[in-house]
C-alpha positions in Angstrom: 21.8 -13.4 -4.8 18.3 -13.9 -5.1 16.5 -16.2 -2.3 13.3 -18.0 -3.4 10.7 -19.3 -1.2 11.2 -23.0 -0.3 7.8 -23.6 0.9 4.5 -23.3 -0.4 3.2 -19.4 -0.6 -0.6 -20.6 -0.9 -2.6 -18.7 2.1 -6.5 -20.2 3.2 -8.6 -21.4 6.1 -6.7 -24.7 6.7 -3.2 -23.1 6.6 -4.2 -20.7 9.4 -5.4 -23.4 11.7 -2.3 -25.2 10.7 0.2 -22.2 11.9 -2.4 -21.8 14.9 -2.0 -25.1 15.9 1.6 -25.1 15.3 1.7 -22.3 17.5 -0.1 -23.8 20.2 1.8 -26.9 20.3 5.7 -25.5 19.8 4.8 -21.9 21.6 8.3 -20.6 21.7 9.5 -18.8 18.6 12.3 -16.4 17.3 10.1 -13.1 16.2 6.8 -12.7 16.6 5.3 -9.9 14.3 1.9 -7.6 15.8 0.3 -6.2 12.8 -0.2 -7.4 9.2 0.0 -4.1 7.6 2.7 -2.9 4.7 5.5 -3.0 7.8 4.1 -5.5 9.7 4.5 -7.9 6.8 7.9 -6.6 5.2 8.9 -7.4 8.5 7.7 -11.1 8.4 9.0 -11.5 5.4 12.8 -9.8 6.7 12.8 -12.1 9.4 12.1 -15.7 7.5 14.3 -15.3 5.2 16.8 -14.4 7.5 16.3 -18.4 8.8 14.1 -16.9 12.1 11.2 -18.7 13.0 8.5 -16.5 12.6 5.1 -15.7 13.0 3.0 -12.8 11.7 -0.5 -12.1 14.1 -2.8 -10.0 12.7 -6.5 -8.8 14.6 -8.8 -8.8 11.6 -7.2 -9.0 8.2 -4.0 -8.5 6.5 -4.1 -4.9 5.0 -6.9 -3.9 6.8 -5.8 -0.7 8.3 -3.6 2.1 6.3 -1.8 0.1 4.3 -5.6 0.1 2.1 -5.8 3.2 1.8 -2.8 5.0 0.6 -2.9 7.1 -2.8 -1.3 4.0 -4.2 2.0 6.0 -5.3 5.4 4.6 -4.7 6.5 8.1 -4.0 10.3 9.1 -4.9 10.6 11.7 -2.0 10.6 15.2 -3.7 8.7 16.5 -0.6 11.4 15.4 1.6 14.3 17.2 -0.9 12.2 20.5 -0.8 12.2 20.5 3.0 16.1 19.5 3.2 15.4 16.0 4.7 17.9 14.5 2.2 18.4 11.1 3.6 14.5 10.2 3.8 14.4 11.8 0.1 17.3 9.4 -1.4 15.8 6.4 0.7 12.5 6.8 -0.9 14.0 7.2 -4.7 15.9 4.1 -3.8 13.0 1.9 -2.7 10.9 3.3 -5.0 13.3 1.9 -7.5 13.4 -1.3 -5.8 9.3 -2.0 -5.6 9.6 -1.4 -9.5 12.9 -3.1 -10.6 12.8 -6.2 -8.1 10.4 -6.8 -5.3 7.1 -6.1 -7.1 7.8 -5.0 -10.8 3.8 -6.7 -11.4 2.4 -4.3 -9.5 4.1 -1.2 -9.8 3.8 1.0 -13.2 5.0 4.2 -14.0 2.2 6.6 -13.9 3.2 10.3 -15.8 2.1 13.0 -13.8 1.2 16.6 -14.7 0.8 19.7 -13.5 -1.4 22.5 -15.5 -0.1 25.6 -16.1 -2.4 28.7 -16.8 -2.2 32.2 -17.7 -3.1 33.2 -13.7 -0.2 30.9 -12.4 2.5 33.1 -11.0 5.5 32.7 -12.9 7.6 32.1 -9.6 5.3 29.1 -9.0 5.1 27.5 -12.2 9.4 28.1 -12.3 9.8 26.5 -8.6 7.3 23.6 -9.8 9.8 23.2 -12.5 12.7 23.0 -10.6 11.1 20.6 -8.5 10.8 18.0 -11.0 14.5 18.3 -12.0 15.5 17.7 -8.8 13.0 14.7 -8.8 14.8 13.7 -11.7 18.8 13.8 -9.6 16.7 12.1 -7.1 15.7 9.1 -9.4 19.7 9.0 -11.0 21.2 8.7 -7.6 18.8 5.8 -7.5 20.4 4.1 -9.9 16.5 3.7 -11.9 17.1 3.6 -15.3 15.2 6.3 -17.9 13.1 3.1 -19.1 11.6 2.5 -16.0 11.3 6.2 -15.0 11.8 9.1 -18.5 13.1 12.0 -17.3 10.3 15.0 -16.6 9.6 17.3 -20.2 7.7 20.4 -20.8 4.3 20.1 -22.3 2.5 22.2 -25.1 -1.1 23.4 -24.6 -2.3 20.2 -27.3 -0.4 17.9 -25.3 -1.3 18.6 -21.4 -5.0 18.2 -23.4 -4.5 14.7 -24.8 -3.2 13.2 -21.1 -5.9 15.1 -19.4 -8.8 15.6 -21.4 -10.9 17.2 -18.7 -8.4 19.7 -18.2 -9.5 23.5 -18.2 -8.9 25.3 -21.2 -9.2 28.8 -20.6 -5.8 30.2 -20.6 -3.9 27.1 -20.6 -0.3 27.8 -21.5 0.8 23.9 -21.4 2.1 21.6 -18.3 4.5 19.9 -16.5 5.1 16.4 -16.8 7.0 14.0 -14.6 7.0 10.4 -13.2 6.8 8.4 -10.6 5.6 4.6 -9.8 1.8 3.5 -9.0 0.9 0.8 -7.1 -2.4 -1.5 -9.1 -3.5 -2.0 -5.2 -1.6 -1.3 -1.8 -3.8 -4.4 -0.4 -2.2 -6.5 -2.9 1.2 -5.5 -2.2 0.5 -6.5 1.4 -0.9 -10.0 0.8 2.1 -10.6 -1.5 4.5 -9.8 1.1 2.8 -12.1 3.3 2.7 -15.1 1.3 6.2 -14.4 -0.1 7.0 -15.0 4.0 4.9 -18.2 4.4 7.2 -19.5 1.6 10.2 -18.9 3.6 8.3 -20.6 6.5 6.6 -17.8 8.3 3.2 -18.7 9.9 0.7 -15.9 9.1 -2.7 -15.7 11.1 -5.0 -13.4 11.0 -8.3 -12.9 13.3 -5.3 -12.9 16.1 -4.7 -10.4 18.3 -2.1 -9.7 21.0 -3.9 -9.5 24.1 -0.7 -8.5 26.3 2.9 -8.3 25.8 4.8 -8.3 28.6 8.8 -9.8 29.3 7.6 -13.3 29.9 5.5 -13.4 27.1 2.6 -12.7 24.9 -0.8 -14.2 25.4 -2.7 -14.1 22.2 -6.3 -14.3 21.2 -7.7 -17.0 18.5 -10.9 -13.9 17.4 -12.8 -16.8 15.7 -12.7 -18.8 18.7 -12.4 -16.9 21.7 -9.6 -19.2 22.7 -6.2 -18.0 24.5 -3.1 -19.0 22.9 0.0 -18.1 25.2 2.9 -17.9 23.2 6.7 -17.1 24.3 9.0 -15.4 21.3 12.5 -14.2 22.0 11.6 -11.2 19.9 8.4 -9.1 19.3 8.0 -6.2 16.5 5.0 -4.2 17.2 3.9 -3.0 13.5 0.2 -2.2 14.0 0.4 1.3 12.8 -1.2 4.6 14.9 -2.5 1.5 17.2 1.3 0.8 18.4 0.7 2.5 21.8 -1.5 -0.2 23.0 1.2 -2.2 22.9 3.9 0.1 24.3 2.4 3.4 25.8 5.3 4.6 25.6 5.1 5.6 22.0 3.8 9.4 20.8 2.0 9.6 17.9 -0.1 12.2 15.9 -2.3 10.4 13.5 -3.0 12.4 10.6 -6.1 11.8 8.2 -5.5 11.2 4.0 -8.9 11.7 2.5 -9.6 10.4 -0.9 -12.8 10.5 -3.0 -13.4 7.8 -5.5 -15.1 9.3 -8.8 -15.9 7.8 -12.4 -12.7 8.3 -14.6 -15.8 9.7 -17.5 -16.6 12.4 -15.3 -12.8 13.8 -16.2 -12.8 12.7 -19.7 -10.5 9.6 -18.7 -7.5 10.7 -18.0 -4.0 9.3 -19.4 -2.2 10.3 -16.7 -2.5 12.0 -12.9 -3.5 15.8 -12.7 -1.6 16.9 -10.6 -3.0 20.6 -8.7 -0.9 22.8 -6.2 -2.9 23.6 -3.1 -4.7 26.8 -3.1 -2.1 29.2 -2.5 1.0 27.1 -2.0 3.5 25.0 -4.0 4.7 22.3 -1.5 0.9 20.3 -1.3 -0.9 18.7 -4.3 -4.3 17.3 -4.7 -4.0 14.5 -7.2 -6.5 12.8 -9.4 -4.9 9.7 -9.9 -6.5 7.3 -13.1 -7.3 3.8 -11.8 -7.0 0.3 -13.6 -10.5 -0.2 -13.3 -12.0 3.4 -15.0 -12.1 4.9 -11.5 -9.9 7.5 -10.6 -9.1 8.7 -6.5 -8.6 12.4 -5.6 -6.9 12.8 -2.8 -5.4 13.3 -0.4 -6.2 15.7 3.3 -3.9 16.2 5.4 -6.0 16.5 8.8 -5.2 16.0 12.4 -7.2 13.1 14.7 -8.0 13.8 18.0 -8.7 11.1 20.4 -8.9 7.4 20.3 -7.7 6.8 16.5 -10.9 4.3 14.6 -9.9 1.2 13.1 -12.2 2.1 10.4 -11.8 5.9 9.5 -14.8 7.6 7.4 -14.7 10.5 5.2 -16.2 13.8 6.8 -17.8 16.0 4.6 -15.0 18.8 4.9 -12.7 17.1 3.2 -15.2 16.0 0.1 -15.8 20.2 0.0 -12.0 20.6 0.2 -11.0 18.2 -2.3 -13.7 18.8 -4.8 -13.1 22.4 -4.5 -9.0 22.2 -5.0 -9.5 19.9 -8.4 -12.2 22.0 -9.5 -9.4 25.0 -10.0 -8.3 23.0 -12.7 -10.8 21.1 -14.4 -12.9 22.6 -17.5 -16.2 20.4 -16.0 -16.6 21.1 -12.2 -17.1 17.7 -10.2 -20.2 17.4 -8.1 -21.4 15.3 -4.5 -23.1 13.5 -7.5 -20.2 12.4 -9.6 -18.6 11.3 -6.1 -19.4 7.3 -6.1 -17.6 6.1 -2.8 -14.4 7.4 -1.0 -11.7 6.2 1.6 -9.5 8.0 4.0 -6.6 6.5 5.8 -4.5 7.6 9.2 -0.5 8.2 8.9 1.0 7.0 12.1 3.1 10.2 12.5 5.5 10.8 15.1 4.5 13.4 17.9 5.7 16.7 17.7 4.3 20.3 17.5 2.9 22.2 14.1 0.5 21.0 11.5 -0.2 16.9 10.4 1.2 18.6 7.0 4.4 19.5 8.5 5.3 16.9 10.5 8.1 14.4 9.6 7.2 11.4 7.5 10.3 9.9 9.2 10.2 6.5 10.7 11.7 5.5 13.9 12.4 2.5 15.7 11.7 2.5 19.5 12.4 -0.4 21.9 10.4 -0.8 25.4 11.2 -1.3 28.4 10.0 -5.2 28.4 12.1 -5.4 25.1 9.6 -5.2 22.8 10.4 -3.1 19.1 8.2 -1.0 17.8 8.3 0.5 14.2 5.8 3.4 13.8 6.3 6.5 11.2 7.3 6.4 7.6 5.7 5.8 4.1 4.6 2.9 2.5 7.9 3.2 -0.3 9.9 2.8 2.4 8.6 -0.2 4.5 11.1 -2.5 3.4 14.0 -0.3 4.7 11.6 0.3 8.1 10.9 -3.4 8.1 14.8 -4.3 8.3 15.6 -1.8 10.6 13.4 -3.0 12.8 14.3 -6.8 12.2 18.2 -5.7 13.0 16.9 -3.8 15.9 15.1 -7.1 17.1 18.3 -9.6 16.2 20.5 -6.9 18.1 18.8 -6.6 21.3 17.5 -9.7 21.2 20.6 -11.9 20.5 19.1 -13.7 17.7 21.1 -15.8 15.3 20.3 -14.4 11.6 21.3 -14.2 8.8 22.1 -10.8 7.0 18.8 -8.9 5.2 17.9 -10.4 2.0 15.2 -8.4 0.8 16.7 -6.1 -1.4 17.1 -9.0 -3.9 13.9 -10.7 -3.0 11.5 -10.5 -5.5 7.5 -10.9 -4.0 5.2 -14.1 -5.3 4.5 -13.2 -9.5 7.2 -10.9 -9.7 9.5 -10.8 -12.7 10.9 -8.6 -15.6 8.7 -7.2 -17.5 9.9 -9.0 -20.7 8.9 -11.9 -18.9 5.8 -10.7 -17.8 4.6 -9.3 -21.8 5.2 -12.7 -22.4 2.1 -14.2 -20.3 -0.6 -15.7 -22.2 -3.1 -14.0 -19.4 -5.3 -10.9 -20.0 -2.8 -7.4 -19.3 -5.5 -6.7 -16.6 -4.8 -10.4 -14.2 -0.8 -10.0 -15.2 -1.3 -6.2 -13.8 -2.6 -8.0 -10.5 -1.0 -11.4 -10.1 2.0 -11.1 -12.3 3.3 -14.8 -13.3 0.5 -16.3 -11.2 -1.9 -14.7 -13.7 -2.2 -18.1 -15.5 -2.9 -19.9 -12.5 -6.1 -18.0 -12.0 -7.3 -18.5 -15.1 -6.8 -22.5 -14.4 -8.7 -21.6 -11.4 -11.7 -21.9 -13.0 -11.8 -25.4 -13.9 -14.2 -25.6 -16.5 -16.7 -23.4 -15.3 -16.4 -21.0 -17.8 -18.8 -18.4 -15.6 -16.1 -18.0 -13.6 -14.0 -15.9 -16.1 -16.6 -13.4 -16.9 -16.2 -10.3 -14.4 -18.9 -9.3 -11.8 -18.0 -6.4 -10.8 -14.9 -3.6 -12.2 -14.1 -6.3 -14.2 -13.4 -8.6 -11.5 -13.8 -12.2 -11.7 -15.0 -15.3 -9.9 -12.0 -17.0 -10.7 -10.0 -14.0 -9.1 -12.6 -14.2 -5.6 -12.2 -18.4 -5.8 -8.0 -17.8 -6.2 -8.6 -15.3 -3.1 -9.9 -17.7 -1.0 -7.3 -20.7 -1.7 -4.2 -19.2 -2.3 -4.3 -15.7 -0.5 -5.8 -16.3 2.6 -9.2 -14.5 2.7 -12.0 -15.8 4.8 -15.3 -13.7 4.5 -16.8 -11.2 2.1 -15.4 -8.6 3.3 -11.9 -10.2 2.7 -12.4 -10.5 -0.9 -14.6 -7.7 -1.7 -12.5 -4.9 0.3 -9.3 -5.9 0.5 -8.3 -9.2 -2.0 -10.0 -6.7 -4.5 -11.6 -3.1 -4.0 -15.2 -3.8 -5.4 -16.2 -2.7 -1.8 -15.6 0.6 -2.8 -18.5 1.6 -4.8 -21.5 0.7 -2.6 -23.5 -1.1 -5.7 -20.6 -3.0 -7.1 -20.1 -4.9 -3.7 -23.9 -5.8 -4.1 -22.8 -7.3 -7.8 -20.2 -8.9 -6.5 -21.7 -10.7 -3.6 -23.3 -13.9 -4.4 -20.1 -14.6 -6.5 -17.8 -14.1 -3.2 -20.0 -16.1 -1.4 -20.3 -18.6 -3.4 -16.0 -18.7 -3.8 -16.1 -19.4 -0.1 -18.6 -21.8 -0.2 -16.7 -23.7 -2.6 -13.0 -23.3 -1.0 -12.4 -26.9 -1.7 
């Protein structure tokens, strides 16, 4: 049965210092949830609607680490199948299918992928490629997704592989290989929908909070836009804050690993219909994608590259992995990319679990770890599966801790402007908002009063009535909220100097 939020999911300025305050003045709690990431906020959402009191706490912003800067793909786990890790490979197909079916059908769309094949690809390659995507295919039936959602992969002439990837090279080109697989419009928005789909079931979410200490008697937290100390006592904490989770609990052994992406005009590849696809120089397990973007950008990525020391909050891009990705599409492109054609880039870090051999060989696994002073910890994993990681995690919490829940509900809970894609042809909004907000698409268009400026975009087609309906409904509070994270202007240096005066002025006017 599907559960609906009760309360309202509208996220701003005066809701945090309401849950702040709340906080202050009733300080004990069921679950309190450390980290506002993908996980961190599936498992807010878990525990609400499971009737826990709950509060998310997050240090700067939700989706402000890793869960930004994925590839966007809701993968279906043919990596895991190829390696033998069966159950992580059926888990994937079957939240994949879940993101696009129920939770988040609004923001997930079924982006064909293809891989070239030339005269100079080895036969045994281009026949194991192949057989890959069949078994992608078993993967997605034992799913249960339905052909309509997902077709089944298809061989590709020469004329056809050229009409989905116009840039492709030409020379020698024998056809391609086409399969599917699911596409997230933005990671960040998936995250700020999971947190306002818990504030409806009750859960206070604040960010510019951080967990000072955790210990058994309690966790003293930080207010960062005050400075003040907020010491709070839940029977339950999840620590969900990613390759950071050791601060909390030492304990826990990770090996971050570094996904690189480059962000590049979607002209400079002849604007691709779909994602090319491109084996790693002499292997058949590792792809560089160039994946086409909503907004006539498209991201090549990704690295796979270990990180030494202290892991940043804010990774950067070195210039290895712009000559490594540029190089590795290059194989297959008829119009060699440049450092010119490159306009901005990203790179996130995988919270992988400890172990010996290369970042591209270690499991993507999650695992669920408890501390000594009873705090859970959820670290590992992919962003398709943090709804399975965040439940784990909640059960692990309700077990240990006692708690008296309720059974998980989020496999039938659909996220704020989800519904079926009938329903969602049937919005009298622009494709582009309905792509982004789903049924709420209407309600940023009434955003705009009648200011008629505000509908008219500022940057990537963005508009001032989305930045306004950031700022009242989804909890941003700065520039930098709405620019990199609400939206991704940011990441084009020029088009987060467009777009500033309009986000400023959305804040100033938050009324």
């Amino acid at each position: 049965m599907t559960v609906r939020p009760t309360q309202s999911t509208s996220l701003n300025a005066a809701r945090r210092s309401a849950d702040l305050a709340r906080l202050e003045e009733c300080p004990e709690i069921d679950v309190l949830v450390v980290g506002g990431g993908v996980t961190g906020a599936g498992a807010a959402l878990d525990a609400a609607s499971r009737g826990l009191s709950t509060v998310l706490v997050e240090r700067y912003d939700l989706a402000f680490g890793t869960s930004r800067w994925s590839s966007k793909l809701v993968h279906g786990g043919l990596r895991y199948l190829a390696r033998g890790q069966f159950g992580i490979a059926y888990e994937s197909a079957r939240e994949r299918d879940l993101l696009m079916t129920v939770t988040a059908p609004h923001l997930v769309r079924t982006l064909p992928m293809v891989i070239p094949v030339h005269r100079d690809t080895p036969a045994a390659h281009a026949l194991l490629m192949w057989a890959g995507t069949g078994m992608g295919d078993v993967l997605r039936r034992a799913a249960g997704t339905r052909s309509a959602v997902l077709p089944p992969p298809r061989l590709l002439t020469p004329a056809q592989t050229r009409r989905l990837l116009p840039g492709v090279a030409e020379d020698g080109l024998r056809g391609g290989l086409l399969s599917f697989d699911g596409q997230l419009v933005d990671d960040a928005r998936l995250v700020v929908a999971l947190a306002r789909t818990a504030a409806g079931h009750g859960a206070g979410v604040i960010t510019r909070c951080s967990a000072q200490s955790v210990t058994a008697d309690g966790v003293l937290l930080r207010d960062e836009r005050t400075g003040r100390l907020v010491p709070v006592r839940p029977r339950a904490v999840v620590n969900a804050t990613g390759v950071h989770a050791g601060e909390l609990d030492p304990d826990v052994r990770l090996r971050p690993s570094r996904g690189s992406h480059l962000v590049v005009d979607s002209a400079a590849l002849g604007d691709p219909r779909a994602a090319l696809t491109v084996p790693v120089d002499g292997g058949t397990s590792r792809f560089v994608f160039a994946l086409p973007q909503a907004d006539g950008r498209v991201y090549v990525g990704l690295t796979d590259e270990p990180v030494e020391g202290e892991p940043p909050h804010v990774p950067t891009v070195p210039e290895d992995d712009v000559d490594f990705l540029l190089a590795q599409v290059n194989r297959a492109l008829r119009t060699r990319l440049g450092r010119d054609d490159v306009r901005g880039s990203f790179a996130g870090l995988r919270p992988l679990l400890q172990a010996d051999g290369n970042s591209a060989d270690l499991s993507r696994e999650h695992a669920v770890t408890v501390s000594a002073h009873g705090t859970v910890t959820v670290v590992g994993g992919k962003l398709t599966t943090y709804r399975a990681m965040a439940e784990e995690a909640v059960d692990t919490a309700v077990r240990e801790r006692r708690l008296n829940a309720g059974p998980c509900r989020t496999r039938d809970l659909p996220l704020v402007g989800a519904a079926d894609r009938a329903e969602l042809a049937d919005l009298a909004a622009p494709r582009r908002l309905v792509a982004r907000y789903g049924t709420e698409a209407p309600a940023v268009l009434a955003g705009a009063g009648a200011d008629p400026a505000l509908l008219e975009p500022v940057a990537c087609g963005v508009t001032g009535a989305e930045l306004r309906f950031g700022v009242r409904h989804e909890g941003a509070l700065d520039v930098d909220d709405l620019l990199e994270r609400r939206t991704r202007v940011a990441l084009v240096d020029s088009d987060r100097e467009s777009a500033r005066s309009a986000a400023e002025a959305a804040l100033a006017d938050a009324g």
